[in-house]
N, C-alpha and C positions, 0 to 999 in steps of 0.2 A: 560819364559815358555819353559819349553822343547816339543819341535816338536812331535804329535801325528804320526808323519811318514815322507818320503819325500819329500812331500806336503810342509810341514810347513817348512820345512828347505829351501825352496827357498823362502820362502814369510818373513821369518822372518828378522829379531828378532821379536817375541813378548814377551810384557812383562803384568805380572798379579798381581793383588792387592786385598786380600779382604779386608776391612773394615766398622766396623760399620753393617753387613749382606750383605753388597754392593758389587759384584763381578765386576769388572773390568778388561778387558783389552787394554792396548795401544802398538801404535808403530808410528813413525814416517812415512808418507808417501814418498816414494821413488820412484827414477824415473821406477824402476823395475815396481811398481804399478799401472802406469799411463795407460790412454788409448791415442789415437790419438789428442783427446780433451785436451789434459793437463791436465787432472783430474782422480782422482781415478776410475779403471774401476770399474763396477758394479759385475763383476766374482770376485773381491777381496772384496767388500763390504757385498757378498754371503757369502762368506770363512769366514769373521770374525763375522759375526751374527751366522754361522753354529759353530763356533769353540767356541765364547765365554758363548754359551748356553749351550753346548758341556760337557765343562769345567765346567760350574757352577753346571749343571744337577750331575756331578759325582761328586762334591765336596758335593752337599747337601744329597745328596745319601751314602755320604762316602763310594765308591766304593764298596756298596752293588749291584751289575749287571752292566752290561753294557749298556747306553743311546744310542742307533740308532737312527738315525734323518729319519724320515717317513712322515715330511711335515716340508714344509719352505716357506716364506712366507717373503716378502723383500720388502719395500718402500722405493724408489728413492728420498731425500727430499732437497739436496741443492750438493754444490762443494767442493770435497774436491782436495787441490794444494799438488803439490812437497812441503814438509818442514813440513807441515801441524802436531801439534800431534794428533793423531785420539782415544780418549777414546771409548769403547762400554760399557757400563755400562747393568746388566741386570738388569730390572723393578720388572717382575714380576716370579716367578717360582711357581708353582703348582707341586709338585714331589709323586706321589701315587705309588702304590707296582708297577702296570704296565706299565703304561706310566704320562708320566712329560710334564706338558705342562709350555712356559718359551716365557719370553718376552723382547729383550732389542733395546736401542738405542743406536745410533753412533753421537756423539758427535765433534765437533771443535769448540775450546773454547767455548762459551755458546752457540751454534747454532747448535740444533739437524738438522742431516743431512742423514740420513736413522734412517728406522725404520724396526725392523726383530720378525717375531713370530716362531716359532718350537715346536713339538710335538715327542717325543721321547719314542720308544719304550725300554720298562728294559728288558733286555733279560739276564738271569742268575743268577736273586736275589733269594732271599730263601724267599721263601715262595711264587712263582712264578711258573709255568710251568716248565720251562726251569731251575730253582734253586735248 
């Protein structure tokens, strides 16, 4: 994936996949990622529920506007270690002329370990306000 800004260049690589309707993104967890716990902090678990709905919201939109994230919404659900491969898959997306509501989880191997919902303002499609 290429980095939405400088943000994402410190956190990455991330990598994306759609298939099947299924958006997906992974990256291996690294020590960069980690908190004092040995585990994925929860400020990176944010980042990739904010980023892979992000992503999906403008891909099913076909970059008709821009998706601003205006509510997030994050469950803390199990451990993710150093090595770890971390998939977020998104569930569900809801995309309308003005805002997109969108739902995915975080994955290691079969064990969902967070869960993220977000609401996304369209700011600049046609046939919108701002469009």
């Amino acid at each position: 994936m290429s980095p939405f800004g400088p943000f994402h260049e410190l956190v990455g690589p991330l990598y994306t996949r759609i298939q099947d309707g299924t958006y997906t993104l992974g990256f291996h967890m690294q020590h960069k990622h980690r908190n004092l716990g040995d585990m994925m902090h929860g400020g990176m678990v944010c980042m990739v529920v904010d980023t892979v709905l992000t992503w999906a919201a403008s891909k099913v939109r076909n970059g008709d506007g821009m998706a601003l994230t205006t509510s997030l919404s994050v469950d803390l659900m199990g451990q993710v270690r150093e090595g770890d491969w971390v998939e977020a898959r998104v569930n569900f997306m809801r995309p309308g002329r003005r805002i997109v509501f969108a739902e995915c989880y975080l994955w290691v191997n079969d064990k969902a370990v967070a869960r993220g919902n977000a609401q996304f303002q369209v700011v600049g499609a046609k046939g919108t306000a701002a469009g």
